[in-house]
C-alpha positions in Angstrom: 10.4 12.5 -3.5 7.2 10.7 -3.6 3.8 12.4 -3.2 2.2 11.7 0.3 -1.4 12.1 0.9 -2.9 11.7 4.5 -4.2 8.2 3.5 -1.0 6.9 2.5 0.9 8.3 5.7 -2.4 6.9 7.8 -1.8 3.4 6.6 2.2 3.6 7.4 1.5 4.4 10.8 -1.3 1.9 11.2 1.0 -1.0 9.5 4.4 -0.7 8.1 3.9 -4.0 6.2 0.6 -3.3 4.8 2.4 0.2 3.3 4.2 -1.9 2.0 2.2 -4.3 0.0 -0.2 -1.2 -0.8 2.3 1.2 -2.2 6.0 -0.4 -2.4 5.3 -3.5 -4.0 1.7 -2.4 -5.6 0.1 -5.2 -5.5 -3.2 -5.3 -6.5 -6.3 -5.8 -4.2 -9.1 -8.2 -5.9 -11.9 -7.6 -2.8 -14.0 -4.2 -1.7 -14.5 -3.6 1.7 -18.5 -2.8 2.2 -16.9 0.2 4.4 -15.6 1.3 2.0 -17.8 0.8 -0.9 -20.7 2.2 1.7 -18.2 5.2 1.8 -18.1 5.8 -1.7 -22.0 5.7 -2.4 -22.5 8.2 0.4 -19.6 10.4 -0.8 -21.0 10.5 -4.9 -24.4 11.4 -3.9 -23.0 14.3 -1.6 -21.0 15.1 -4.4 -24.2 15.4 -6.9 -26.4 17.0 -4.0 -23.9 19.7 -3.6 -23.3 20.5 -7.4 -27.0 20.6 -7.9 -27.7 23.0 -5.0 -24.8 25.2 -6.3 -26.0 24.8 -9.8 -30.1 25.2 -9.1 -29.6 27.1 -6.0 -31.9 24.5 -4.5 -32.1 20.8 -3.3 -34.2 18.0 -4.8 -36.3 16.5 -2.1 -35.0 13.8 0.0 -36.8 11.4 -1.6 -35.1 11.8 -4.7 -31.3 11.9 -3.1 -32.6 8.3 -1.2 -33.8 6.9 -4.7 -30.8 7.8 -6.5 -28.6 6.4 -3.6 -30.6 3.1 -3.5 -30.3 2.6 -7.6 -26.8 3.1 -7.3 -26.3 1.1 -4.4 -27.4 -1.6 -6.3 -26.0 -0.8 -9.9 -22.7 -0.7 -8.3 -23.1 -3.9 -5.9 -20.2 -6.7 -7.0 -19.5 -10.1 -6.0 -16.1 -9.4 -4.9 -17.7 -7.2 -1.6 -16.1 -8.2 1.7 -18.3 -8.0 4.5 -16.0 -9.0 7.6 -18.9 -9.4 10.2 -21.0 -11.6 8.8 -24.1 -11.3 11.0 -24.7 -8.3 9.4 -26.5 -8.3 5.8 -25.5 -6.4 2.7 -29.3 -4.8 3.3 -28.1 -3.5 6.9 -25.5 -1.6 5.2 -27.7 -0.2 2.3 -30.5 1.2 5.5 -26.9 2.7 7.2 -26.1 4.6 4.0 -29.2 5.7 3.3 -29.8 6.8 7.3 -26.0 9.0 6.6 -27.7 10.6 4.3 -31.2 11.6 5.4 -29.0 12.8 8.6 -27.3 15.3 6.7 -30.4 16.3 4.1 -32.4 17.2 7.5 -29.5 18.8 9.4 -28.7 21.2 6.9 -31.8 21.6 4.6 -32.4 23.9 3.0 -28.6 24.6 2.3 -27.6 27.7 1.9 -24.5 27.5 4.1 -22.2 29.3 2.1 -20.9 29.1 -1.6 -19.5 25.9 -3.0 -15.9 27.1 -3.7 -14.8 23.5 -4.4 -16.3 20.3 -4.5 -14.3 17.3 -4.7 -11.7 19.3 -5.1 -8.1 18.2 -5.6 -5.3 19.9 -3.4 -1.8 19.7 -4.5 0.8 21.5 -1.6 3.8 21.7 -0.2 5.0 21.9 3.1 8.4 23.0 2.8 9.6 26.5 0.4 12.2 24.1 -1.3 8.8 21.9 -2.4 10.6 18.6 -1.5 7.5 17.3 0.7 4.8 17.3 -1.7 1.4 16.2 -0.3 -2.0 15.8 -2.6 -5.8 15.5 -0.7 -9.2 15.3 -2.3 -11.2 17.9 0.2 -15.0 16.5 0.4 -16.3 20.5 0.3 -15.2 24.1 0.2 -17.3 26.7 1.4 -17.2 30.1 0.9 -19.0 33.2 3.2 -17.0 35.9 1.2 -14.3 38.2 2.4 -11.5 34.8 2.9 -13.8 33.0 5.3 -13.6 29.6 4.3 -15.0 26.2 5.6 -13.3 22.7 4.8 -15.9 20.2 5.2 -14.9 16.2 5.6 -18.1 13.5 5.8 -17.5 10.8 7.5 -19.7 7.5 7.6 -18.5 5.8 10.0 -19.9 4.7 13.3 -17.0 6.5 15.4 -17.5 10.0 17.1 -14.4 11.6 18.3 -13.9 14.2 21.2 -13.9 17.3 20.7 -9.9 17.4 22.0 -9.2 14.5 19.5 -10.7 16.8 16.3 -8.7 19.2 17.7 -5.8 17.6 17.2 -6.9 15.4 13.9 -4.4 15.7 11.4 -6.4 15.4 7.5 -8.5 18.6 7.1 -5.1 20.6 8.5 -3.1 19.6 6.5 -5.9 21.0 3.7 -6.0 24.2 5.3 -2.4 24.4 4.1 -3.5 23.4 0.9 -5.8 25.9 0.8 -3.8 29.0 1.9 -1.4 27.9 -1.0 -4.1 27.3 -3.4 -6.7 30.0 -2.7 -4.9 33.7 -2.5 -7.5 35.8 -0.3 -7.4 33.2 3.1 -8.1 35.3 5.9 -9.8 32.3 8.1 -10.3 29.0 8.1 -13.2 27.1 9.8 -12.1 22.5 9.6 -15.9 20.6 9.7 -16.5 17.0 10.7 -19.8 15.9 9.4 -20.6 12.3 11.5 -23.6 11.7 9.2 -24.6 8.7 11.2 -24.9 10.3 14.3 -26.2 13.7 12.9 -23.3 15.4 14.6 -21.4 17.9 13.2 -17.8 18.9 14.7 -15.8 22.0 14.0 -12.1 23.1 14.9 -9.4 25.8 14.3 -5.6 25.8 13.6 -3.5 28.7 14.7 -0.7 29.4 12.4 1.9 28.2 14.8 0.3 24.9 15.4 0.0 24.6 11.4 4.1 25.4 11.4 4.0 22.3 14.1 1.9 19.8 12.0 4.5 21.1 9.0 7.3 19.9 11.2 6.0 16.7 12.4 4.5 15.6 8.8 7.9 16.3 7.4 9.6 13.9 9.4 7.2 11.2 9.7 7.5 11.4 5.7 11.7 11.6 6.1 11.4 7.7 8.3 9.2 6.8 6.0 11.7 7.2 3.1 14.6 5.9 5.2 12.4 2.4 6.4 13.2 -0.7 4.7 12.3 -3.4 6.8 8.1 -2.7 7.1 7.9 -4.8 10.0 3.8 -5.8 10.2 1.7 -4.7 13.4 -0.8 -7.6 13.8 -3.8 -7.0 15.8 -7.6 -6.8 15.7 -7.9 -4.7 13.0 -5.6 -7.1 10.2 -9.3 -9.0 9.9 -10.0 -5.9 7.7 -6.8 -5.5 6.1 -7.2 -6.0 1.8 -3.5 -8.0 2.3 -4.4 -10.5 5.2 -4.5 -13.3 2.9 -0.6 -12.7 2.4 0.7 -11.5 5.6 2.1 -14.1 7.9 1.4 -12.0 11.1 -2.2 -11.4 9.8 -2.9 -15.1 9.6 -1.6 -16.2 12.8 2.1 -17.6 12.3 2.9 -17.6 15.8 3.6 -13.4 16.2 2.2 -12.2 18.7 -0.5 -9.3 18.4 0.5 -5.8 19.1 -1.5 -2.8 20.3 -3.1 -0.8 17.5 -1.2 2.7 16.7 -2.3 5.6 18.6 -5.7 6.6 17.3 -6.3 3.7 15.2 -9.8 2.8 15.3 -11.7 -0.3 14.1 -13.5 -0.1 10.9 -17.1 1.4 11.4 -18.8 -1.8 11.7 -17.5 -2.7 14.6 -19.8 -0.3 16.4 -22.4 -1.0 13.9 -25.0 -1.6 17.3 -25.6 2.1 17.0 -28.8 2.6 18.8 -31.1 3.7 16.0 -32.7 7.0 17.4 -36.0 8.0 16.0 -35.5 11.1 13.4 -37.6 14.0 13.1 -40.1 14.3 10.2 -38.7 15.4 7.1 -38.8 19.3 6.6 -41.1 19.9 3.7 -39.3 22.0 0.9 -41.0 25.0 0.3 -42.6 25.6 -3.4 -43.5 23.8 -6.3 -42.0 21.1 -8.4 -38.7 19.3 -6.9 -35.7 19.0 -8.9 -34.0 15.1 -10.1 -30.4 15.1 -8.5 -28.0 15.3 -12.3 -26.9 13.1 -13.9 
């Protein structure tokens, strides 16, 4: 059976038909989304500010991590961006990037949270004993506080911030804690972390085993009808404006369907709430001691 990851089961429950086009027929997507491509640039210098703190056991100042996001922003930058709401520049997305990450630097400066057990890491679980339902996740940050106390840390940079009941119920980082307890053989506890970097929030949740043994259940058959579906009927609404396929679905582009509502959960893309009022921050906290470090290469 095929490898699921949350992402792919996400986008079967969002749209059958854009499953389809994305990982039945394969067919290959010649545009970026600038959510997503804000996304990434956010998510690599993360990456290198946690590897950095783990290796040097300190931060570079946030200067640096803003300089290094601002060169890459525009080493990476391609013609082929899409950006869906066109009132809103490619230079309003670079200032929302670069306010994730000054957020998170001045939350959590000077960042000695825990141990780095993983960083990017890559997950590979089961969810059954036979290992028929094989599921694969790329988990943002592992934290270790010693004696199997671990944290799984997601960032998100988008402009949506959930309920506390709705992270309670969110399905990605649990389905990592039972990656973990497979991968990692001294889990005693597990702590799931939302960073919202554009808000500055962080969120936090638990799973008890027996709601873990539910999630098991219901992930199992949601991957059985996917298996079983043939037909990958599309589910036009708002959101196809931002779907990499719209260009070839006839539902997308208005042949006479009419809309449906979103899935349960499903949420716009984050610049749809991009009029985020832009609080003041509070002055940067000045690292203590001598010369800063250069985030590595």
């Amino acid at each position: 059976m095929t490898q699921y990851s949350h992402s792919r089961l996400s986008s079967f429950e969002n749209c059958p038909r854009q499953f389809a086009y994305r990982y039945v027929e394969k067919l290959s997507v010649e545009t970026e989304g600038v959510e997503a491509f804000l996304g990434k640039r956010v998510h690599e210098i993360l990456e290198r500010l946690n590897h950095h703190v783990a290796r040097y056991g300190r931060p570079p100042s946030l200067r640096q991590v803003l300089e290094r996001f601002r060169s890459d922003w525009a080493g990476a930058w391609h013609e082929r961006i899409e950006i869906v709401r066109s009132e809103l520049s490619p230079a309003s997305w670079e200032e929302r990037g670069a306010r994730c990450l000054e957020n998170y630097y001045r939350a959590h400066y000077p960042f000695a949270d825990g141990t780095s057990a993983g960083i990017e890491e890559r997950l590979q679980f089961k969810l059954d004993d036979a290992g028929r339902y094989k599921l694969v996740g790329i988990v943002d940050r592992i934290v270790s506080h010693g004696a199997g106390r671990y944290e799984i840390h997601d960032y998100k940079t988008g402009s949506r911030l959930p309920t506390q009941d709705q992270v309670d119920r969110e399905r990605q980082l649990a389905l990592y804690q039972i990656g973990l307890e497979q991968t990692y053989g001294d889990v005693a506890e597990v702590e799931l972390v939302w960073h919202y970097l554009l808000h500055g929030r962080s969120l936090r949740s638990r799973r008890t085993p027996e709601q873990l043994d539910d999630l098991r259940r219901d992930t199992m058959a949601l991957i059985d009808a996917i298996e079983a579906e043939r037909s990958f009927e599309p589910r036009p609404g708002p959101l196809c404006r931002w779907c990499d396929f719209k260009s070839l679905c006839p539902a997308a582009s208005g042949d006479g369907q009419r809309p449906q509502a979103p899935a349960p959960g499903l949420r716009p893309p984050a610049d749809l709430a991009f009029g985020l009022a832009q609080a003041a921050l509070p002055a940067p906290v000045a690292p203590s001691g001598g010369l800063q470090l250069s985030l590595l290469d």
